[in-house]
N, C-alpha and C positions, 0 to 999 in steps of 0.2 A: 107622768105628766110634764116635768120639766124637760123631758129628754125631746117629748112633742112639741113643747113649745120652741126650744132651742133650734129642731129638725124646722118648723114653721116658719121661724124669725130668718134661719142662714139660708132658707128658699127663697124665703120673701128677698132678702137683700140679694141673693144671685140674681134673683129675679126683677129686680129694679134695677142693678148692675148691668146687665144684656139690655134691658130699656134704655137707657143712658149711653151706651155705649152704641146702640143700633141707631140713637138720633143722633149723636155723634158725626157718627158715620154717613148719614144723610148731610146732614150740617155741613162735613166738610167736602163731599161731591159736592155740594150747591155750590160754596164759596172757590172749589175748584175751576168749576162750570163757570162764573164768573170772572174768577179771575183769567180765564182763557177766553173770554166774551172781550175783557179789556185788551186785552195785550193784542188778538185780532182787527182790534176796532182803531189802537193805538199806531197799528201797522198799516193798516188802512189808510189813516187821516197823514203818513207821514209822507206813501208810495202818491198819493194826490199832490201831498206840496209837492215832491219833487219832482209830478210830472210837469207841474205849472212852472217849476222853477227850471227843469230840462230845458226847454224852447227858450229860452234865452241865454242858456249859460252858452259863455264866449271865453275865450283865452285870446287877449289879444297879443300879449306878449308871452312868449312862453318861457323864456330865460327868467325874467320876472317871476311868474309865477314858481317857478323849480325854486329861484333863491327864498321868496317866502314860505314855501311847502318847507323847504328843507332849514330854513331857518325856527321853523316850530318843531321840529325835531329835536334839532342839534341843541337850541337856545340862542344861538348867536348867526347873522349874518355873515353865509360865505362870501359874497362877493363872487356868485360865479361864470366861468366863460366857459362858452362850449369848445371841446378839442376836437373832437372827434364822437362818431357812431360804429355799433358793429351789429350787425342785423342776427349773428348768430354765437351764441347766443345774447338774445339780445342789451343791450347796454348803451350807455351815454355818458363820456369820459369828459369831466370838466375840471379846468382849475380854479382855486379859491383863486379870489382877488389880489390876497396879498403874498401867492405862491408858494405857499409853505405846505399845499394838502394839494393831492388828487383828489376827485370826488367822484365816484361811479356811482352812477341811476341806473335801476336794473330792475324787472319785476319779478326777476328768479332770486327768492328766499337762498341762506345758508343750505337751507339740506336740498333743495334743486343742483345746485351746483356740485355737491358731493355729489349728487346723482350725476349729473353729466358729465364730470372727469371721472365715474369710477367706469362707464360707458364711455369712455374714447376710443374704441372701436368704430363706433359710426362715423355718420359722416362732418360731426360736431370737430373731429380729429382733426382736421386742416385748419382750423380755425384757432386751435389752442394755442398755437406758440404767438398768436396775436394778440389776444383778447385780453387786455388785464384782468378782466373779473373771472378767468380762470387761473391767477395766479397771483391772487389773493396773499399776503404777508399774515401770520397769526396775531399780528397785534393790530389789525384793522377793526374799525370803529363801524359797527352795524347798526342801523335806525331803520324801523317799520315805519310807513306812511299808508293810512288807511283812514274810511271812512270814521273811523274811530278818534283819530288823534288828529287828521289833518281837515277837518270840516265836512258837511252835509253832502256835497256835490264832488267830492274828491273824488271818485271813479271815472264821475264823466270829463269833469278839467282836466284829468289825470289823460285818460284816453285823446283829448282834443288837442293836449301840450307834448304829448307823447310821437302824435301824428304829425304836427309841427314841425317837430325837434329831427325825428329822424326817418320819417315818409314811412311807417310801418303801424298799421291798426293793431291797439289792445285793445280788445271789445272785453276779452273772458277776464282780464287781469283784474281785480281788486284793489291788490296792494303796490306800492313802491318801496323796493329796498334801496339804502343812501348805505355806501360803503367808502368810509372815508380813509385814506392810505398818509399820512402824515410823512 
């Protein structure tokens, strides 16, 4: 009789154990389902401000805007002045203010440019012995500018100061890399 009861009691408790575990498991699809209700709904209401805020965003100064972008980077204002453009690959060569640093604007990332000088075969070739940001010094100061760190609309001021700056559309680009040469 104890042996029955015992068989009884550890069924009963498996058996309420799979209950418990099967509403669980309902439980946390639900709160899944929701939380994937939010984050769609959160991404929604954000793709609306930005379309409302798109139709106005202006860059009227785009040197301006570069020194504040890159000034939330660094932490400190460069002060800086445009020297030069080079369409391939592409870049934007400035000096600090107080001339002590190059500063290259570029939206080719570190591992892009490993990519493109390990390919100097093409036709990227001709352009290398010009281009500082393919000749890069190992102790250069790299900074990402993105949607992330440099404000809501950085893609698109980014693209409209970009256009500005050196007559060449980044529509695909996202990000801006700050490569600073001391």
């Amino acid at each position: 009789m104890e042996i029955f009861l015992a068989i009884v009691v550890a069924s009963a408790v498996i058996f309420f154990g799979a209950l418990i575990s099967i509403g669980n498991e309902r439980q946390k699809k639900a709160i899944d389902g929701l939380r994937e209700q939010v984050v769609l709904w959160a991404l929604q209401d954000l793709k609306i401000k930005r379309e409302h805020l798109a139709q106005t965003v202006q860059v009227p100064d785009p040197v301006d805007w570069l020194n504040k972008t890159a000034a939330k980077a660094c932490g400190y204002d460069l002060k800086l002045q445009v020297l030069e453009t080079f369409p391939e690959p592409q870049s934007l060569i400035c000096a600090s203010g107080d001339g002590n640093a190059k500063v290259i604007f570029s939206p080719f990332s570190p591992t892009d440019l490993r990519r493109i000088k390990g390919g100097r075969q093409n036709r990227l070739s001709q352009f290398a012995g010009y281009n500082p940001l393919l000749h890069l010094p190992k102790d250069v100061s790299v900074h990402e500018l993105s949607i992330l760190n440099a404000g809501q609309l950085f893609d698109l001021e980014f693209s409209l100061a970009w256009k500005a700056l050196t007559k060449i559309n980044l529509d695909s680009f996202n990000s801006l890399w700050i490569y600073i040469i001391s």
